[in-house]
C-alpha positions in Angstrom: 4.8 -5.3 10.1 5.0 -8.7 9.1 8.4 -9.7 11.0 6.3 -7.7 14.1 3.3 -10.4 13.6 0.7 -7.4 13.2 -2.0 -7.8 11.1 -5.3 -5.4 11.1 -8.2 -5.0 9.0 -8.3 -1.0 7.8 -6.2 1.6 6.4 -6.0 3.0 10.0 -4.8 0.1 11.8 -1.8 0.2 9.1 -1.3 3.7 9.3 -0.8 3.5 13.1 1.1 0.5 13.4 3.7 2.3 11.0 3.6 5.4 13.4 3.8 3.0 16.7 6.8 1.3 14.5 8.7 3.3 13.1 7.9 6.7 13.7 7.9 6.3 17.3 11.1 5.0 17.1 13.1 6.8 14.7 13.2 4.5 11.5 10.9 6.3 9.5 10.7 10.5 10.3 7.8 12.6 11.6 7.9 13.9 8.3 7.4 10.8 6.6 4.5 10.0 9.3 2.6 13.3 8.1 3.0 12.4 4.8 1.2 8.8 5.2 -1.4 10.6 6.9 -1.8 13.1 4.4 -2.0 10.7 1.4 -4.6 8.5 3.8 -6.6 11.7 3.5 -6.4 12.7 0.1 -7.3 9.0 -0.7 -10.7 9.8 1.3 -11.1 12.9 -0.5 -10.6 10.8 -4.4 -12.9 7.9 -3.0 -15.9 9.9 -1.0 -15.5 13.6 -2.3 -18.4 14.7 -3.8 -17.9 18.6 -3.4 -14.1 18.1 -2.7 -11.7 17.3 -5.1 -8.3 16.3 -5.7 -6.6 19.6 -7.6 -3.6 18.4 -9.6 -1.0 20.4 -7.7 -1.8 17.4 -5.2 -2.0 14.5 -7.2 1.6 15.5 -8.4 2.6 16.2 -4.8 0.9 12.9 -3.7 3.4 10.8 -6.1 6.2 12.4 -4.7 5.1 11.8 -1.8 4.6 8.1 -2.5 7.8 8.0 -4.0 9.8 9.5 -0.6 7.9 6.7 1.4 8.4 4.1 -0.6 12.8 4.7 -1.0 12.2 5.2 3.1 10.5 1.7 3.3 12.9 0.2 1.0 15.9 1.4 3.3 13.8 0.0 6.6 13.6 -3.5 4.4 17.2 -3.5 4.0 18.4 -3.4 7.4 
């Protein structure tokens, strides 16, 4: 996002800009795009739950999940 001279404020604007980036166009897969989402969620559901919580069946899942997106950014860095 850098090299693309984007820079926004929230979690959101991130989020998007990754889809509009590389989603969109192939670098990163729609899989990987739900994912992001789906963490970005489960973040709101560890920081604001109150009658919600995080079970641990998805806090494993969600390091996994951080772990995928993180080798997928690594191989976008590379190029």
């Amino acid at each position: 996002m850098l090299k693309e001279n984007i820079d926004t404020a929230k979690h959101s604007g991130v989020i998007a800009s990754i889809h509009r980036l590389f989603v969109k166009k192939g670098k990163l897969d729609k899989e990987q795009g739900r994912n992001l989402q789906w963490l970005f969620d489960l973040r709101g559901v560890g920081d604001y739950g109150v009658s919600e919580h995080a079970s641990a069946g998805e806090a494993y899942k969600s390091v996994q999940v951080a772990e995928d997106f993180l080798k997928a950014a690594l191989k976008i860095l590379e190029e």
